[in-house]
Every structure is written in C-alpha cells, then in structure tokens.
MMTF fields as JSON, N, C-alpha, C and O atoms, coordinates in Angstrom:
{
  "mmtfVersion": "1.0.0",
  "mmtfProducer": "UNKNOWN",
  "numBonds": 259,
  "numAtoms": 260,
  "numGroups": 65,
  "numChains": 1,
  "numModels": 1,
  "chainsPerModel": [1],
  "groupsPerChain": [65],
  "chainIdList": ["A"],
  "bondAtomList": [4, 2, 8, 6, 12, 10, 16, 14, 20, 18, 24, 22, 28, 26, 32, 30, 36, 34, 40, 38, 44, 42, 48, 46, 52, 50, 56, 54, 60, 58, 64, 62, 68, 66, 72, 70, 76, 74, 80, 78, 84, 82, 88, 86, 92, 90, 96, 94, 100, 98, 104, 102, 108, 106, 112, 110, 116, 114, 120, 118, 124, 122, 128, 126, 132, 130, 136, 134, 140, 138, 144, 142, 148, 146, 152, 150, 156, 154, 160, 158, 164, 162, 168, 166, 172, 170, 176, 174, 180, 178, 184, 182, 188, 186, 192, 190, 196, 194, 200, 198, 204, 202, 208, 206, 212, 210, 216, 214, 220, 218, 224, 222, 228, 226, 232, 230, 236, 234, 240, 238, 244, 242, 248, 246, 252, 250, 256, 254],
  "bondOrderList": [1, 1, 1, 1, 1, 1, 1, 1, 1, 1, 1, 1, 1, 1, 1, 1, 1, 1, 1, 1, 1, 1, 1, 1, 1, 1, 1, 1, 1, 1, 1, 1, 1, 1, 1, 1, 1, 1, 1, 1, 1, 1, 1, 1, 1, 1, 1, 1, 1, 1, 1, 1, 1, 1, 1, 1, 1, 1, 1, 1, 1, 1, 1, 1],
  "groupList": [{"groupName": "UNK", "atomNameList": ["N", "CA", "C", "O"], "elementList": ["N", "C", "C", "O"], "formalChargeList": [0, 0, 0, 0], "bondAtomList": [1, 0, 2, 1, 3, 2], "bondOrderList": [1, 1, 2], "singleLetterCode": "X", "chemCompType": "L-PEPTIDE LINKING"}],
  "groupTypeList": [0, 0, 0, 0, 0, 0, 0, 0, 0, 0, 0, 0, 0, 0, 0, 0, 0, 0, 0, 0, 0, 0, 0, 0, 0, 0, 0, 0, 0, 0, 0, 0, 0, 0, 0, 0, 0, 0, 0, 0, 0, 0, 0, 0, 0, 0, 0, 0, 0, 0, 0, 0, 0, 0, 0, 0, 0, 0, 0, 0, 0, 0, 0, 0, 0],
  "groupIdList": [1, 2, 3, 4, 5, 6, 7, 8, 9, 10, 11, 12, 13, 14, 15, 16, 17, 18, 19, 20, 21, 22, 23, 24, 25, 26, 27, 28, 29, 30, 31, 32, 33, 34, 35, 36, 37, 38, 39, 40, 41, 42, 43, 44, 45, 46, 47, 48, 49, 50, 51, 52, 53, 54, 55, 56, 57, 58, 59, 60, 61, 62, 63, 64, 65],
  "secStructList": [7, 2, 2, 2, 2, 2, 2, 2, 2, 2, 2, 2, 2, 2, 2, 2, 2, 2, 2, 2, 2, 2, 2, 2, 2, 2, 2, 2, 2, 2, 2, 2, 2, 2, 2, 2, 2, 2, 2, 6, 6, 6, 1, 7, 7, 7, 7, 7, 7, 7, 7, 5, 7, 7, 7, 7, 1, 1, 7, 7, 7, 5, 7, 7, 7],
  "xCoordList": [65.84, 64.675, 65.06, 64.102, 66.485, 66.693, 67.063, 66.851, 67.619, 68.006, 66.58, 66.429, 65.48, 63.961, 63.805, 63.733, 63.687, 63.237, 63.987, 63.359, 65.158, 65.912, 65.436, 65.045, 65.642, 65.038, 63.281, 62.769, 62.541, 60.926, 61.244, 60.895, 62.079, 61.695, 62.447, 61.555, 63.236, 63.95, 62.85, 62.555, 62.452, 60.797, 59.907, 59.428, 59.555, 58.434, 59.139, 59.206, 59.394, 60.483, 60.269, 59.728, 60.622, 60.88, 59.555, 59.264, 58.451, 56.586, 56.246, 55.033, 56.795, 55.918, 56.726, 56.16, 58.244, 58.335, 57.713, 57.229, 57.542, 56.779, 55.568, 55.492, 55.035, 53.668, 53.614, 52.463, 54.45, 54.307, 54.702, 54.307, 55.328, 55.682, 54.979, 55.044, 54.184, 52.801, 51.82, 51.241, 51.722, 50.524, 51.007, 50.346, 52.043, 53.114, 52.642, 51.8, 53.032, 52.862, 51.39, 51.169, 49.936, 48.786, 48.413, 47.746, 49.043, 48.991, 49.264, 48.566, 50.091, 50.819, 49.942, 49.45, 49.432, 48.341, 47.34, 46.795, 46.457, 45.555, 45.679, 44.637, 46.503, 46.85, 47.002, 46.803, 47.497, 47.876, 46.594, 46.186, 45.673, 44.497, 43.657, 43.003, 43.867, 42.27, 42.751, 42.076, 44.444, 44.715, 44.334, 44.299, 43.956, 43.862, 42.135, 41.637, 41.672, 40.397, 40.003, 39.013, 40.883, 40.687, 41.051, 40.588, 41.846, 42.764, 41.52, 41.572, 40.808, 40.006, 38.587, 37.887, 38.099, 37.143, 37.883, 37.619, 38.681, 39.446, 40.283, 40.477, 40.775, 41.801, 43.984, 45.031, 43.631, 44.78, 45.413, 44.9, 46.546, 47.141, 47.24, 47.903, 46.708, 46.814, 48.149, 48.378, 49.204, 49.995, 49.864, 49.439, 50.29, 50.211, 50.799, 51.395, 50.58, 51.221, 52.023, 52.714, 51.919, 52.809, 54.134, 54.665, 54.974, 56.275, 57.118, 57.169, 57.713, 58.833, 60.075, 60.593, 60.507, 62.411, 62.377, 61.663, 63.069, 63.131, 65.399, 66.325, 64.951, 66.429, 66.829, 68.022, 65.774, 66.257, 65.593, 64.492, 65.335, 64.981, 65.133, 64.23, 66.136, 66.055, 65.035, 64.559, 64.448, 63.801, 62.608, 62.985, 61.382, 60.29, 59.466, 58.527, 60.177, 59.741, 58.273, 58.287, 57.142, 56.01, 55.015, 54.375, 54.834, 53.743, 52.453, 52.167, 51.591, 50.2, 49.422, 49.844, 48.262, 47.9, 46.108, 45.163],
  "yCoordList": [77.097, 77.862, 79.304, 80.077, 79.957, 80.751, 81.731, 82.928, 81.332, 81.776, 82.166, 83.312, 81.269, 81.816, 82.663, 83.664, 82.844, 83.99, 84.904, 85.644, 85.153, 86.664, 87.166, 88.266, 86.088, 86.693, 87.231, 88.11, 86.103, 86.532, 87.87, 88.689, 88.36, 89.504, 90.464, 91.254, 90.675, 91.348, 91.55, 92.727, 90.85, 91.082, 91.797, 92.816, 91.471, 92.217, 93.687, 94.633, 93.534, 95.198, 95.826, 96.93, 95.299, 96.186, 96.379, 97.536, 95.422, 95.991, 96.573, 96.761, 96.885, 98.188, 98.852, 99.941, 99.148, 100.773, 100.917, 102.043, 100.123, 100.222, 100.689, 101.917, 100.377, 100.709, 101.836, 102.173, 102.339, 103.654, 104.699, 105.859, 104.394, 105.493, 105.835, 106.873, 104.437, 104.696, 105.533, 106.535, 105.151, 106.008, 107.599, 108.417, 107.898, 109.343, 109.81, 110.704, 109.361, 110.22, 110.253, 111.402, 109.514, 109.749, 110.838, 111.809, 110.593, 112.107, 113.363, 114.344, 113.456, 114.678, 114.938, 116.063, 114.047, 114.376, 114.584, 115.222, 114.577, 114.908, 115.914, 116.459, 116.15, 117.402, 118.939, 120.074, 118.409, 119.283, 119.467, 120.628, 118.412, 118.569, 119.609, 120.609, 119.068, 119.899, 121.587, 122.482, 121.592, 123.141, 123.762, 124.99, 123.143, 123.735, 124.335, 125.346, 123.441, 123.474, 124.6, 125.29, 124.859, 125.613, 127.229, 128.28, 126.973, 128.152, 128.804, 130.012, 128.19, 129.117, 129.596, 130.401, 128.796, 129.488, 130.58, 131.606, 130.692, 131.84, 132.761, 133.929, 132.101, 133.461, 132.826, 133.13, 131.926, 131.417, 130.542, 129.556, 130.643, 128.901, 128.125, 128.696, 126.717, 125.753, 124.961, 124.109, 125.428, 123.713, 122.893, 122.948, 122.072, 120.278, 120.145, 121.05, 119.035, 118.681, 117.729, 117.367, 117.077, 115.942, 116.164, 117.189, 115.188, 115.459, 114.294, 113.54, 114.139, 112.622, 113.041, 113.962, 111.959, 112.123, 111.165, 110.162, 111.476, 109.961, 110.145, 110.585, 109.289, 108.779, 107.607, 107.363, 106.742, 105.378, 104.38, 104.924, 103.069, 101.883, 101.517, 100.781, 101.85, 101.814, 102.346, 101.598, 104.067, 104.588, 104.806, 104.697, 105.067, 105.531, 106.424, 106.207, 107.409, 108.599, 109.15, 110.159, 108.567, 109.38, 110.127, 109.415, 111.705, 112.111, 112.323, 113.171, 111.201, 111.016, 112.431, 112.745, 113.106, 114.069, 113.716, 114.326],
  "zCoordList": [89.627, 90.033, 90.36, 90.326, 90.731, 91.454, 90.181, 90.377, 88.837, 87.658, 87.155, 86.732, 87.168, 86.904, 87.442, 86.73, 88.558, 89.494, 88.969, 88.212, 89.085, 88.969, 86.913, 86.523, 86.181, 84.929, 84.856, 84.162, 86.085, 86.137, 86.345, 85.494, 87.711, 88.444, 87.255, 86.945, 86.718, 85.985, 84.451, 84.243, 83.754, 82.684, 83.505, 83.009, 84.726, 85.494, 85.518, 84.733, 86.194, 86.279, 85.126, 85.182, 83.901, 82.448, 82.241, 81.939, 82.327, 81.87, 82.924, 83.022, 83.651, 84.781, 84.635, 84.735, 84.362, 84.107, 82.825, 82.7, 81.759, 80.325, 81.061, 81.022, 81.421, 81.568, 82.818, 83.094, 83.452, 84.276, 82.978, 83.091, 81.975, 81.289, 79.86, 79.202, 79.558, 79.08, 79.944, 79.522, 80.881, 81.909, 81.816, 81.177, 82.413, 82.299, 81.066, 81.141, 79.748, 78.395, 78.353, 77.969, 78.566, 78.304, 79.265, 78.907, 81.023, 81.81, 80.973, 81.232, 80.104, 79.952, 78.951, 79.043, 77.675, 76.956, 77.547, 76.646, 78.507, 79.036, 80.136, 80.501, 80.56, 80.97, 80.129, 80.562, 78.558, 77.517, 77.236, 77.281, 76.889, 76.123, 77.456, 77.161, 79.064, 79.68, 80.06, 80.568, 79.506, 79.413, 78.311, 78.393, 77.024, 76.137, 76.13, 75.633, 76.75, 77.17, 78.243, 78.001, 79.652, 80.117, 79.866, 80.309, 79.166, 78.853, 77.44, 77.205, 76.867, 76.175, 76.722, 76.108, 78.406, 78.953, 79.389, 78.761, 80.216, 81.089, 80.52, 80.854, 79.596, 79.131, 79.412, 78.841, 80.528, 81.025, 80.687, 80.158, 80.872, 80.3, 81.439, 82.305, 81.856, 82.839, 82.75, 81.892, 83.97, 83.297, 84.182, 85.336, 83.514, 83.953, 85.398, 85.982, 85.838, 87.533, 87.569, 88.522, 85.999, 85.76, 86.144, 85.715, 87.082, 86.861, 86.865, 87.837, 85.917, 85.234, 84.998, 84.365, 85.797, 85.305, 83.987, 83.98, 83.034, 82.161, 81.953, 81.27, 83.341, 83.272, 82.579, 82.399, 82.111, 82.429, 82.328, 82.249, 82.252, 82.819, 84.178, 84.575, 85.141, 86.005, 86.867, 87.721, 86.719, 87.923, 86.796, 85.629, 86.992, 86.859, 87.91, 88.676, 87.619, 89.414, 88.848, 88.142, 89.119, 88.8, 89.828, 90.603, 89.878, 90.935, 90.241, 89.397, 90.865, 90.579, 91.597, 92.71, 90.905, 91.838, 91.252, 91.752]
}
C-alpha cells in the first residue's frame, strides 16, 4: 500500500505541474494577445505580469495577479 501511495503521489505531482504550466503558457497568450489590444488604443506597449521559472519538473513557481 505504501509503494501505491508514493507512485499515486509522485503521477499527481507530474499532472499539476502539467497543468500549472498549461495554465502559465495560456496566461502569457492572453496577456500577449490583451497587449496587443491595448497597445493599439493607446499608443503603448502593455507587458504581461506573468512570471515563470521553467526550471524543471520539480518547481512550478507561478504569480497569479
């Protein structure tokens, strides 16, 4: 049971950093896309707030704003 557990928790682990770093790349497209958007009412370029380390499998550092 204890060999289950450590492979459960170890798959879980790998689909949530998969899926924080799916979320991360659609941020950064939608960040790209509502600068491109703002930047032709104003005149300005908007950047993004996204910020990702991509070290790894290990860490998934994401700031949600």
């Amino acid at each position: 049971m204890d060999r289950f557990k450590v492979s459960l928790d170890k798959e879980l682990r790998s689909v949530y950093t998969k899926h924080a770093r799916v979320q991360v790349d659609y941020s950064r497209q939608l960040d790209g896309e509502w600068g491109k958007l703002l930047a032709g009412e104003s005149g300005k370029r908007v950047v993004g707030a996204s910020a990702v380390k991509k070290d790894g499998d290990q860490d998934a550092d994401v700031m949600m704003i």
